[in-house]
DOTOR-529056 format. One record per residue (C-alpha): x, y, z; chain; residue in three letters. Coordinates in pm, whole numbers, plus 50000, padded with zeros to 5 digits. Layout:
<recs>
+-------+-------+-------+-----+------+
|     X |     Y |     Z | mol | type |
+-------+-------+-------+-----+------+
|     X |     Y |     Z |   A |  ALA |
...
+-------+-------+-------+-----+------+
</recs>
This chain:
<recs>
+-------+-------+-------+-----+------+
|     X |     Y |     Z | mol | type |
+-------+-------+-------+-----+------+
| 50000 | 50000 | 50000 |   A |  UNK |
| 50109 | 50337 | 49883 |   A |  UNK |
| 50192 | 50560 | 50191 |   A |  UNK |
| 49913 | 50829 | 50267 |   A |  UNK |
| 49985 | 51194 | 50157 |   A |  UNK |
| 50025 | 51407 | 50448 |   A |  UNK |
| 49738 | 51771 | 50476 |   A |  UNK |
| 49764 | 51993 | 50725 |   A |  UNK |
| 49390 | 52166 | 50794 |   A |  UNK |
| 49412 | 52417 | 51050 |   A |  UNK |
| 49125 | 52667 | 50908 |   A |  UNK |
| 48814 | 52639 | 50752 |   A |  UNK |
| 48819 | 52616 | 50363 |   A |  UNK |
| 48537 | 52685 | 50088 |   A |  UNK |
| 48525 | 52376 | 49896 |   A |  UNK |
| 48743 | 52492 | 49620 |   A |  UNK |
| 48993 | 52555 | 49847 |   A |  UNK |
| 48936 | 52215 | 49987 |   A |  UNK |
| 48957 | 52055 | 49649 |   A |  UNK |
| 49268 | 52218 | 49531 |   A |  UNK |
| 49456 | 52195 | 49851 |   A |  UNK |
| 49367 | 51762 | 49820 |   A |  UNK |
| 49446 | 51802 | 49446 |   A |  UNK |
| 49077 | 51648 | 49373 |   A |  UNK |
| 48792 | 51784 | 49141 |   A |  UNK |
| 48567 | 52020 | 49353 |   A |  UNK |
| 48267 | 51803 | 49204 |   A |  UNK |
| 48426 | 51534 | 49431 |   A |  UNK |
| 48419 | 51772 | 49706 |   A |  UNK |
| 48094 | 51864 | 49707 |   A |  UNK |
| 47955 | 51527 | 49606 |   A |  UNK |
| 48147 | 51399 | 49910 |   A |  UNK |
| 47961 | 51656 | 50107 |   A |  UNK |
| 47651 | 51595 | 49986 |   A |  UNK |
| 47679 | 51185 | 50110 |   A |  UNK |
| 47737 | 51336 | 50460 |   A |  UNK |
| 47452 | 51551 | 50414 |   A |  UNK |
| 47621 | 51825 | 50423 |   A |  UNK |
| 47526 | 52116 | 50099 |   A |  UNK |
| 47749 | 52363 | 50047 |   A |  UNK |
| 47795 | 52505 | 49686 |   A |  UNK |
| 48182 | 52598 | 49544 |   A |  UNK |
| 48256 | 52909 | 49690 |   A |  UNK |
| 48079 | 52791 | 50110 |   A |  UNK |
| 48293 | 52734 | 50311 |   A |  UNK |
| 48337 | 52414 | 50485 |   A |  UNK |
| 48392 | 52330 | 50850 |   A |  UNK |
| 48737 | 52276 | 51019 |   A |  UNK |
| 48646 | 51943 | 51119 |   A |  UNK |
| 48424 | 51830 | 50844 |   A |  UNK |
| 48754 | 51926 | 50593 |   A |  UNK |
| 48961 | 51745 | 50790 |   A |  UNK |
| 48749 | 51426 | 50815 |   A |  UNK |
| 48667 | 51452 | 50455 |   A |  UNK |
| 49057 | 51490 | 50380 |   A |  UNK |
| 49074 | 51146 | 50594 |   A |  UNK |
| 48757 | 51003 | 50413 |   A |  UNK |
| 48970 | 51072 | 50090 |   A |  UNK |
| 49302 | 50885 | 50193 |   A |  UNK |
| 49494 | 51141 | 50323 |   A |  UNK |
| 49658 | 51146 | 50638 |   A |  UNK |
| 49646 | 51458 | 50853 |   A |  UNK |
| 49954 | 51621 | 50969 |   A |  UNK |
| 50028 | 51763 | 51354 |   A |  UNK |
| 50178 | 52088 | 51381 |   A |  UNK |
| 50487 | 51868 | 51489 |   A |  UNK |
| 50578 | 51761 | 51198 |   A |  UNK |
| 50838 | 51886 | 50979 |   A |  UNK |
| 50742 | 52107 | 50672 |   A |  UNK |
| 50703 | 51874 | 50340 |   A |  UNK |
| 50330 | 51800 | 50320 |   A |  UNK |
| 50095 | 52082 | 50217 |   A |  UNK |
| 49922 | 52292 | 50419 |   A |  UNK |
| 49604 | 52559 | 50425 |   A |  UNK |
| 49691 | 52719 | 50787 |   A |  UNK |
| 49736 | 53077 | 50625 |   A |  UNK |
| 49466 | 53281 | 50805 |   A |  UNK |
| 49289 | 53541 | 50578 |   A |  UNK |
| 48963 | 53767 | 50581 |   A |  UNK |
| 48661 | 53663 | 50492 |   A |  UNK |
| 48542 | 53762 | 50126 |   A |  UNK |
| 48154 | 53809 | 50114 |   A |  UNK |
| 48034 | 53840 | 49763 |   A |  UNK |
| 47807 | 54131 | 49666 |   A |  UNK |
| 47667 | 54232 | 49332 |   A |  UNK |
| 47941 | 54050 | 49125 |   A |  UNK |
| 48233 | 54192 | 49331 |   A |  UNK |
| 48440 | 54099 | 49611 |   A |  UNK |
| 48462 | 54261 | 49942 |   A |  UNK |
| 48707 | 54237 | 50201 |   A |  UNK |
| 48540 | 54248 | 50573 |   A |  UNK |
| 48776 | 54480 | 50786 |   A |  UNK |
| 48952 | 54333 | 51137 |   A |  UNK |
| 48711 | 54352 | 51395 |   A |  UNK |
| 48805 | 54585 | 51636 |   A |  UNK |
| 48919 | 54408 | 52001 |   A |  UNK |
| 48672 | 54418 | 52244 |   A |  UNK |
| 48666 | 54665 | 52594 |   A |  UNK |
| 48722 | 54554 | 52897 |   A |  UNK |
| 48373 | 54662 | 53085 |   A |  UNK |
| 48582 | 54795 | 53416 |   A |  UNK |
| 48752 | 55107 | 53131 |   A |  UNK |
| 48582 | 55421 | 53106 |   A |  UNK |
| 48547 | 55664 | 52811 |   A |  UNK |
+-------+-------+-------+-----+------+
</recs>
């Protein structure tokens, strides 16, 4: 047996991302998705655990945060895109939250 590509999930992915990250067809993705009962179109994004167990579902074998750099990873955090009219938009950093003891 063939050893087990190694994935390292540590955010949640749309199912494009999923797809390309696992080197799969986003059809498979989804269709994958849909057998869990799970519907989520190309551009959703999917759970951190459901990606991971789908990665494992798929034959890959998920890598700690131990391991040496060599298998591919999607742990780059980014902003969320929201699409609107046609166009994407960029969400800004949410500002950190007060502590309720401070006083303007």
């Amino acid at each position: 047996m063939p050893p087990r590509k190694k994935v390292k999930i540590v955010n949640p992915l749309t199912a494009k991302e999923l797809a390309d990250l696992l080197g799969v067809s986003v059809t498979s993705v989804i269709k994958s998705l849909f057998k869990k009962g799970i519907m989520r179109t190309v551009h959703q994004i999917v759970e951190l655990e459901t990606a991971r167990s789908l990665a494992v579902d798929m034959g890959y074998q998920l890598s700690d945060d131990d391991d040496p750099p060599g298998g591919q990873t999607a742990g780059v955090p980014k902003k969320p895109i929201i699409p609107e009219g046609g166009h994407e938009v960029v969400l800004p950093e949410p500002e950190p939250e007060r502590d309720s003891d401070e006083h303007i």
